[in-house]
C-alpha positions as CSV (number, residue, x, y, z in Angstrom):
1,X,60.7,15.5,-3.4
2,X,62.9,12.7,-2.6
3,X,60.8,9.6,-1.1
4,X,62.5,6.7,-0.5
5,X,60.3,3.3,0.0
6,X,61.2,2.4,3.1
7,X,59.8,6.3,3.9
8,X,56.5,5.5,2.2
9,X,56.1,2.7,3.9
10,X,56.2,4.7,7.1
11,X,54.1,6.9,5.8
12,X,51.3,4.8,5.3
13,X,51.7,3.1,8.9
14,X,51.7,6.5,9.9
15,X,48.1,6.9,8.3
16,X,46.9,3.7,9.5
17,X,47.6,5.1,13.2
18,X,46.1,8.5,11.8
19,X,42.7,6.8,10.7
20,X,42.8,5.5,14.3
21,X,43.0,8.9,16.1
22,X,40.7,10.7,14.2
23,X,37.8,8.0,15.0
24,X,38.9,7.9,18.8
25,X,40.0,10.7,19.6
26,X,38.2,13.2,17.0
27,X,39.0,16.6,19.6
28,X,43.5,15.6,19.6
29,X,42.6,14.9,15.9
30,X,40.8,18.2,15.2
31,X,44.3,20.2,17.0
32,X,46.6,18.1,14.9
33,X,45.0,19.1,11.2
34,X,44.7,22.5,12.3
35,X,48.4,22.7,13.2
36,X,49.2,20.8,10.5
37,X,47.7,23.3,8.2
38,X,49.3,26.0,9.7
39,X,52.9,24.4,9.2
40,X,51.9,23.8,5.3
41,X,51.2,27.5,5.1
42,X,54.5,28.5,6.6
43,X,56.0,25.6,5.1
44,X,54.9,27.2,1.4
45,X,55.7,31.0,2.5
46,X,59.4,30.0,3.7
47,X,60.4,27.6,0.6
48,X,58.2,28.4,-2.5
49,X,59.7,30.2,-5.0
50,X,59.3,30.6,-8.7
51,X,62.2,28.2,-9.5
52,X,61.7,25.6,-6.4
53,X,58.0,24.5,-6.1
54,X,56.5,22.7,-2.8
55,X,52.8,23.7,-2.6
56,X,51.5,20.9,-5.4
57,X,52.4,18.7,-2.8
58,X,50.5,20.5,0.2
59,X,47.8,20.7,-2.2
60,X,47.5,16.9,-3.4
61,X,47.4,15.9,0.1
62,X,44.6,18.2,1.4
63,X,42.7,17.1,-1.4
64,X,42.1,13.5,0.5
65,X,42.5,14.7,4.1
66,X,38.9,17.0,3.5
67,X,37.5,13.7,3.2
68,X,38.8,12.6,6.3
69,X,38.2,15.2,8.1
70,X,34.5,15.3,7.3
71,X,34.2,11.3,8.3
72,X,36.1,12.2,11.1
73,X,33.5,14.7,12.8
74,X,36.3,17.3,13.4
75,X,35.9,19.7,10.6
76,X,34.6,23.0,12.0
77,X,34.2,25.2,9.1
78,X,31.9,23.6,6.1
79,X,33.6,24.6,2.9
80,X,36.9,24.1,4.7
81,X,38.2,21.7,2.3
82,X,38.2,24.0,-0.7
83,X,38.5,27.1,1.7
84,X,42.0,25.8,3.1
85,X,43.3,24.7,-1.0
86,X,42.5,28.4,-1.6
87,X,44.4,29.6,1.0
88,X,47.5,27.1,0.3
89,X,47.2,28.2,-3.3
90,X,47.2,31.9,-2.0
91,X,50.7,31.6,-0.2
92,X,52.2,30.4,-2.9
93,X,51.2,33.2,-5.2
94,X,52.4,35.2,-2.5
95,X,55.5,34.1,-2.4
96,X,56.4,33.9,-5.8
97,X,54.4,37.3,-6.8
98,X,52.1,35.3,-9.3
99,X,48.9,37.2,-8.7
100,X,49.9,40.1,-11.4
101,X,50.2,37.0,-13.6
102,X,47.5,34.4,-13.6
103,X,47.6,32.0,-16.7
104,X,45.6,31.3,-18.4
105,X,43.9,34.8,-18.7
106,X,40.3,33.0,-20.0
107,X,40.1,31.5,-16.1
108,X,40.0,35.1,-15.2
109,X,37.0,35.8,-17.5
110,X,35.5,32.2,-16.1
111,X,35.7,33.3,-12.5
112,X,34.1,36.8,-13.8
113,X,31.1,34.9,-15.4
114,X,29.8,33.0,-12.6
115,X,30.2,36.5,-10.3
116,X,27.8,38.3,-12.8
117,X,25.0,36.7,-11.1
118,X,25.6,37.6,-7.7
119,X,23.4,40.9,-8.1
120,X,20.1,38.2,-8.1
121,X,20.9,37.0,-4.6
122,X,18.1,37.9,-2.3
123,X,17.7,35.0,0.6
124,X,16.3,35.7,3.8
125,X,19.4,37.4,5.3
126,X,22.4,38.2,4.1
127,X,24.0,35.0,6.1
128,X,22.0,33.1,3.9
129,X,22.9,35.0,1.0
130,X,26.5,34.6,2.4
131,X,26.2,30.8,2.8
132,X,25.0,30.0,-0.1
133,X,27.9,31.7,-2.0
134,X,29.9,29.5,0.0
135,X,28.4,26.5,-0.9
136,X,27.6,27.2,-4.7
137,X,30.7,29.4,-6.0
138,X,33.7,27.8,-3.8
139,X,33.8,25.0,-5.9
140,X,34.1,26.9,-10.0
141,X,36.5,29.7,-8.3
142,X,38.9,26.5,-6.5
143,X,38.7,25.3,-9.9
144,X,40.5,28.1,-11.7
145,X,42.8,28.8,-9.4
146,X,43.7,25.3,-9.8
147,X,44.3,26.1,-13.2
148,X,46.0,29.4,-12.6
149,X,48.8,27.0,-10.1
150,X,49.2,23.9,-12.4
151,X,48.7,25.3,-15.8
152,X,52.0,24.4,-17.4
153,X,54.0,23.4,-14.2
154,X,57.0,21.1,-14.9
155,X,56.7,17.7,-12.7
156,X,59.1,15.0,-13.1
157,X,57.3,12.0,-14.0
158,X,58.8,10.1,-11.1
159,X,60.5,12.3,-9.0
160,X,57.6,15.1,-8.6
161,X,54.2,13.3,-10.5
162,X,54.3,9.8,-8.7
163,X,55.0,11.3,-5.4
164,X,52.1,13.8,-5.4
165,X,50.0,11.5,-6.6
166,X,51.5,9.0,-3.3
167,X,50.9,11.8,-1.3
168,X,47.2,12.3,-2.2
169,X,45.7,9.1,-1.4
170,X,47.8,8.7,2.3
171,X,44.9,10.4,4.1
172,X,42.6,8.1,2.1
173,X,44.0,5.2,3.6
174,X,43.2,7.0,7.3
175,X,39.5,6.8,5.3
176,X,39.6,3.6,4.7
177,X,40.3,2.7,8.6
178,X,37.5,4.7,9.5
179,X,35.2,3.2,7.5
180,X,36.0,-0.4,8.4
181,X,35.4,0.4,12.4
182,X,32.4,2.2,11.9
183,X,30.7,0.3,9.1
184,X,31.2,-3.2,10.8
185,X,29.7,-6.3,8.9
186,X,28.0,-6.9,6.6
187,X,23.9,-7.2,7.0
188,X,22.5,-8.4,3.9
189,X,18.9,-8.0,4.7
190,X,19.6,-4.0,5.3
191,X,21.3,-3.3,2.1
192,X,19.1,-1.0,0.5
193,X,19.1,-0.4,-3.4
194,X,20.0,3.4,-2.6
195,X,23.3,4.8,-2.0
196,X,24.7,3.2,1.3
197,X,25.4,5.0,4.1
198,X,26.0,2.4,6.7
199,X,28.7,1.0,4.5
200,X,30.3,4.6,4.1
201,X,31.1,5.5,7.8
202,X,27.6,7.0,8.2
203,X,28.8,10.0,5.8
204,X,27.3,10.7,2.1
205,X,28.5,7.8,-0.1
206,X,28.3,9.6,-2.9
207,X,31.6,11.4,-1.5
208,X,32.9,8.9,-0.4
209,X,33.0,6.8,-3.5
210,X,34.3,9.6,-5.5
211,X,37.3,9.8,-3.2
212,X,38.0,6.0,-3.3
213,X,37.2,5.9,-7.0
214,X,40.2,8.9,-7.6
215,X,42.3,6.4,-5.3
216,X,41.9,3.1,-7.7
217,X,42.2,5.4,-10.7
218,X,45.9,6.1,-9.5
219,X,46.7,3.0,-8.5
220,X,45.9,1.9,-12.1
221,X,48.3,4.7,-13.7
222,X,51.2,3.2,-11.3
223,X,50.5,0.2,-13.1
224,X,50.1,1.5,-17.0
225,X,53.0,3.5,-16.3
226,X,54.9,0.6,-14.6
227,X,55.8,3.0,-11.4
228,X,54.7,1.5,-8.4
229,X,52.8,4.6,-6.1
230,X,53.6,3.0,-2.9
231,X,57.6,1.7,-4.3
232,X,56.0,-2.1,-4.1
233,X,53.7,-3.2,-6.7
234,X,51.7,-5.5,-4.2
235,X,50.8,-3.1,-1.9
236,X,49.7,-1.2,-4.8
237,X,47.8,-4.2,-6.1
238,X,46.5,-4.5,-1.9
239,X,45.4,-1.5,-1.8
240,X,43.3,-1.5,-5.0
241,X,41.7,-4.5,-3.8
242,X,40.7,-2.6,-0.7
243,X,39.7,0.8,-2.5
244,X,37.7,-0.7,-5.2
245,X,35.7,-2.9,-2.5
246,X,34.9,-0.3,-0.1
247,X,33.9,1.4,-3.3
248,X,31.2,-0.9,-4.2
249,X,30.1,-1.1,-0.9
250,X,28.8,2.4,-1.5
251,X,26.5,1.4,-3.6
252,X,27.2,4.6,-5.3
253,X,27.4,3.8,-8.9
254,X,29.2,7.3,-10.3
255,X,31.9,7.3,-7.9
256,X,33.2,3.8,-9.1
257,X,32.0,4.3,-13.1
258,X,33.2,7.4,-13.4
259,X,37.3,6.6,-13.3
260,X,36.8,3.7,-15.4
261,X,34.7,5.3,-18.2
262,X,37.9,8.3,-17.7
263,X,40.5,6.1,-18.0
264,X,39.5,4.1,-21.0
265,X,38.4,6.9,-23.0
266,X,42.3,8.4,-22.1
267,X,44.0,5.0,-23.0
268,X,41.6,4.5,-26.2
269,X,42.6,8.0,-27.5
270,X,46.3,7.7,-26.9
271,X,46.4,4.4,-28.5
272,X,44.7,5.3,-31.6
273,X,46.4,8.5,-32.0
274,X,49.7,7.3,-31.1
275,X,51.6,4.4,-32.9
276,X,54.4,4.6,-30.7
277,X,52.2,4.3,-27.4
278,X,51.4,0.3,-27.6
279,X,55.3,-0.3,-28.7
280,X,56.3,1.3,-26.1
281,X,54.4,0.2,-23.6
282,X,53.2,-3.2,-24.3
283,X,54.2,-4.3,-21.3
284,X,51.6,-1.3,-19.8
285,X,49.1,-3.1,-21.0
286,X,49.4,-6.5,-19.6
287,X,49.9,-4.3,-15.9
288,X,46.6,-2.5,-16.9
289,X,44.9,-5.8,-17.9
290,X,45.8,-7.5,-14.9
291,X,44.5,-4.2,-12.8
292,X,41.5,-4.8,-14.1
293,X,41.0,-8.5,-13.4
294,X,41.9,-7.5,-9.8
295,X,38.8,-5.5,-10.2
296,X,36.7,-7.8,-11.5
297,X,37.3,-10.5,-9.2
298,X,36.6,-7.7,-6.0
299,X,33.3,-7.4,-8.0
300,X,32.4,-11.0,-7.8
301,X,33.4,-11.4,-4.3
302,X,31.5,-7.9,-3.5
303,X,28.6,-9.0,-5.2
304,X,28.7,-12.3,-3.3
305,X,28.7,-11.0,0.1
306,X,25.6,-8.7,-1.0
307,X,23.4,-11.7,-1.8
308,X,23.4,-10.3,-5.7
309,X,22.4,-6.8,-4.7
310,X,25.0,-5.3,-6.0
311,X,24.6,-6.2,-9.8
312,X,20.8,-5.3,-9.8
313,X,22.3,-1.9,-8.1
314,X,24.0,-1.4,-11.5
315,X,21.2,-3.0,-13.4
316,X,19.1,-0.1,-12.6
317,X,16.8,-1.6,-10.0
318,X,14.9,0.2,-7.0
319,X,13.3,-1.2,-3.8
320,X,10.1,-2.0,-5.7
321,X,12.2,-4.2,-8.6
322,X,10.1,-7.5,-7.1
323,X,6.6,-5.7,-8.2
324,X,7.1,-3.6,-11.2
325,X,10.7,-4.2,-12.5
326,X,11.1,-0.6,-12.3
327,X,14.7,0.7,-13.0
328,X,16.3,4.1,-12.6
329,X,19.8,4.8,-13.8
330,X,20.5,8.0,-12.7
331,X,18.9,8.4,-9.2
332,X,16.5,11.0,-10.3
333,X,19.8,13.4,-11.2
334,X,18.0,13.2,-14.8
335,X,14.8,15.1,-13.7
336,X,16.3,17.6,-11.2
337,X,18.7,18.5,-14.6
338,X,15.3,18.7,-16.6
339,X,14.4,20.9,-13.7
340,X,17.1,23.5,-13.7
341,X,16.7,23.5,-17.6
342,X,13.7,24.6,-17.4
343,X,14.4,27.7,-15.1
344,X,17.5,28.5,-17.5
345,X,14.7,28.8,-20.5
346,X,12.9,31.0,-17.6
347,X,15.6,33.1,-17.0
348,X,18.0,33.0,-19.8
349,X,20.3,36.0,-19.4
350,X,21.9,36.1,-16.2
351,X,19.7,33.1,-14.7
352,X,18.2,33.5,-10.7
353,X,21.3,33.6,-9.2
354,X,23.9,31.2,-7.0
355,X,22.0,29.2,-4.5
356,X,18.8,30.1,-6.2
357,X,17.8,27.2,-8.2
358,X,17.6,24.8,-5.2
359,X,14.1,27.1,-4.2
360,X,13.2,27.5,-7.6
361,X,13.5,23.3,-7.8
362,X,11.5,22.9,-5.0
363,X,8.8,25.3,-6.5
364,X,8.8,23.3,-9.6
365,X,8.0,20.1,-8.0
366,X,5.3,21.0,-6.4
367,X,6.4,22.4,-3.1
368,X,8.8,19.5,-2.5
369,X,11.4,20.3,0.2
370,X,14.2,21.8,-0.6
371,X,16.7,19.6,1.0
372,X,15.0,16.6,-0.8
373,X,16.3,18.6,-4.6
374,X,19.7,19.3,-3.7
375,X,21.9,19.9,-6.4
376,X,23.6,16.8,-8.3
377,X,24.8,17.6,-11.8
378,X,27.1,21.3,-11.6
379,X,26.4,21.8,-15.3
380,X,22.5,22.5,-15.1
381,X,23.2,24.3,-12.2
382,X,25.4,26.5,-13.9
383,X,22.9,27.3,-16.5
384,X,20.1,28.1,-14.2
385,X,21.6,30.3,-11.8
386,X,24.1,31.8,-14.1
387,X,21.9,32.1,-17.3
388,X,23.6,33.2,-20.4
389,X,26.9,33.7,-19.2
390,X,26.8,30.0,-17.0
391,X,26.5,29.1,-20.5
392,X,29.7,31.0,-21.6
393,X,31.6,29.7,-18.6
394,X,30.9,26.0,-19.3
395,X,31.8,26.6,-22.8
396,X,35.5,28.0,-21.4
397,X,35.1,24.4,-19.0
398,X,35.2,22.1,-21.8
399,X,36.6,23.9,-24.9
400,X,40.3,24.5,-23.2
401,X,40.9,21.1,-22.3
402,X,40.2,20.5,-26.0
403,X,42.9,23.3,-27.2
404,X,45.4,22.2,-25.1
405,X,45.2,18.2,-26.2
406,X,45.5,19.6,-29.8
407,X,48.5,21.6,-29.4
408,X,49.7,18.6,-27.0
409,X,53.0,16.9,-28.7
410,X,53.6,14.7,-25.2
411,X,51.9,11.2,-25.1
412,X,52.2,11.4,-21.1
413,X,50.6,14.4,-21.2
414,X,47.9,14.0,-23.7
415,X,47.2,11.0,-21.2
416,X,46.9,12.7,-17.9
417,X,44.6,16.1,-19.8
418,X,42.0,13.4,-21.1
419,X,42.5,11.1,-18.0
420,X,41.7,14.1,-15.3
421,X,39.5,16.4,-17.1
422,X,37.0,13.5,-17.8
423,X,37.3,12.3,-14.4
424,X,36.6,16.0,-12.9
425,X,33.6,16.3,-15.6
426,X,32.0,13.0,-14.9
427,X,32.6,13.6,-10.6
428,X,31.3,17.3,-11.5
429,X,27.9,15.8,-13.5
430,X,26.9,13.4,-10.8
431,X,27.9,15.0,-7.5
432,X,28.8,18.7,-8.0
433,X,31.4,19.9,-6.2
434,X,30.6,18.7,-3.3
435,X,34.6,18.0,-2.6
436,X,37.9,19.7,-3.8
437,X,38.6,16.8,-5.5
438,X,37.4,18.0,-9.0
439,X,38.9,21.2,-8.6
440,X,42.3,19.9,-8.1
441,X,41.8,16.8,-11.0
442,X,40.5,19.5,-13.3
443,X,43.8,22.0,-12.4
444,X,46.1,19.1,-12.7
445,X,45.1,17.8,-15.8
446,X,47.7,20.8,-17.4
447,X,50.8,20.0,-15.6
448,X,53.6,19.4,-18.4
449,X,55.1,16.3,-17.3
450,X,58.7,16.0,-18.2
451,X,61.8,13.2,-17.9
452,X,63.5,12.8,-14.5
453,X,67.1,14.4,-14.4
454,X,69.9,11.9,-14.1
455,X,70.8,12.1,-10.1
């Protein structure tokens, strides 16, 4: 895909009106992402074949617009984020005939695993039964067939790789808008030490700082990489000044930790493991050095305009710090995983079943609601409702990222498999999958990354 700068500049103007019409006018909104959709679908029927590939794009942008239209109020189908990359990954295989040949065959086996279990479901009715699949085994089966599109896919770095990662943070920008009308000012005697939901749009923060977070991680590869996303290095540098402040906003700790901690394991591994990588790019890491000054002085001035909250938000501190110092790290994500490992020594072969463990929780604790033990960390979860052969298909979840990096002989890719899988991992231990987001990150990760033809 050819984008030229003065086109990405329109594109994000473009968004900036977007972000406008789906917070005024939700109901024109809600006709023009359904159309929209549609004209991706035919767009990927009429042009993908096995030789000339469009959908990755399709897909990297729907991975941010799910996120807007959840803030938006418009979305009429829950799961519709990873329902609709399904369906675009769907009519691609279509068109190029790729469902008699899924790669890698173990994804096959993974998506088999975490079906095993579905014997166990016994709700209410069966629209419970049906909803709770939904909600619970949407997210693993997006996964693989993440994998099953990306796995070995040749991107040019800057031709095809930039782009789609341009792409995917346009409707995060429309985000962004939305969040600045309906957040307002700032209030400092309402900040909470919680999660913060007026500073999110009024929707989870949790979600909303993992999407921001995967929009300042790219950012930050435009500048290791030296490849502005946007085609001008100050926008880039702009926009990570707005992304990482509307981040710690949040107060959401993982969605902003979570790149960081994946980005510096990536460059740490590449650098030891590759002489050539710090010759070659010393220049990288002033760009990256300089990236992260940008986001340490957003810090201070966040910090300041939260009267110090902030910092004692990553110290650990709760709304009773003042009386008992108490501090709590992992916003009780810690106990509902003891929880669900518990119920996976209970019922160790095939577990209770998808959707299960969030009544089983609630038993546990005493009769506690079940809304209030909602499901954080997709790794217990797997275990408890899943059992032995959850177990197996975590196993397949972390082992083949490690295979792959070993038999890896590309620095650029080595960098994005570390950089992606650890960010989907991490998103996946603190807020499930919740979003698409770690689907597509996860599926992504094994795209081989190749030089740009000469024009």
């Amino acid at each position: 895909m050819v984008l030229t700068n003065n086109r990405k500049i329109f594109l994000m103007l473009f968004h900036l009106l977007l972000g406008l019409l789906a917070f005024y006018v939700s109901e024109v909104f809600r006709i023009y992402y359904v159309l929209f959709f549609c004209y991706c679908l035919y767009d990927i029927s009429k042009n993908e074949t096995e030789n000339v590939k469009v959908a990755h794009y399709y897909i990297a942008y729907w991975v941010g617009f799910e996120l807007l239209i959840r803030l938006s109020g418009a979305i009429f189908i829950d799961q519709f984020g990873k329902y609709g990359l399904l369906m675009l990954i769907f009519v691609s295989f279509y068109s190029t005939n790729q469902f008699t040949r899924l790669k890698p065959p173990i994804f096959i086996g993974f998506i088999a695993l975490l079906l095993v279990s579905l014997v166990l479901m016994g709700s209410e009715t069966i629209a419970r039964d049906i909803d709770l699949v939904s909600f619970y085994l949407s997210g693993p089966i997006c996964l693989a067939f993440c994998v099953f599109y990306f796995n070995g896919l040749k991107l040019e770095f800057e031709k095809d790789f930039i782009n789609l990662l341009f792409l995917s943070i346009l409707p995060i920008i429309s985000v962004v808008v939305i969040i600045f009308i309906k957040s307002g000012g700032i209030d400092i005697g309402s900040i909470v030490y919680g999660a913060n939901a007026n500073q999110s749009g009024g929707f989870g923060p949790n979600q909303v700082a993992v999407i921001l977070g995967y929009a300042m991680v790219v950012l930050l590869i435009g500048f290791i990489f030296r490849n502005s996303i946007t085609g001008y290095f100050v926008i880039d540098g702009l926009l990570l000044i707005l992304f990482v402040y509307r981040i710690l906003l949040t107060f959401s700790r993982g969605g902003f930790l979570a790149p960081l901690v994946a980005l510096l394991l990536a460059v740490i591994y590449i650098s030891i493991t590759s002489r050539s990588f710090l010759k070659s790019n010393s220049m990288a890491l002033f760009t990256m050095t300089l990236g992260f000054l940008v986001i340490s002085f957003v810090w201070y001035k966040a910090n300041e305009v939260t009267g110090n909250k902030l910092t004692e938000r990553y110290e650990g501190y709760t709304g009773d710090t003042k009386y008992t110092d108490r501090r709590e790290f992992s916003s009780g994500r810690d106990k509902l995983a003891a929880v669900e490992l518990e119920i996976f020594q209970e019922n160790i072969i095939m577990g209770v079943g998808p959707g299960m463990a969030t009544k089983a929780r609630a038993q546990k604790l005493r009769g506690v609601k079940e809304e209030l033990v909602a499901n954080h960390t997709e790794f217990s979860r797997m275990l408890a409702e899943h059992g032995l052969f959850g177990l197996a298909a975590l196993l397949i979840l972390l082992f083949y990222p490690v295979v792959k990096l070993i038999n890896s002989t590309n620095i650029n890719n080595s960098f994005i498999l570390i950089l992606f899988v650890v960010l989907s991992l991490l998103t996946q231990a603190h807020n499930a999958h919740r979003l698409a987001l770690p689907s597509f990150l996860y599926g992504l990760a094994f795209v081989n990354l190749v030089k740009d033809r000469k024009p």
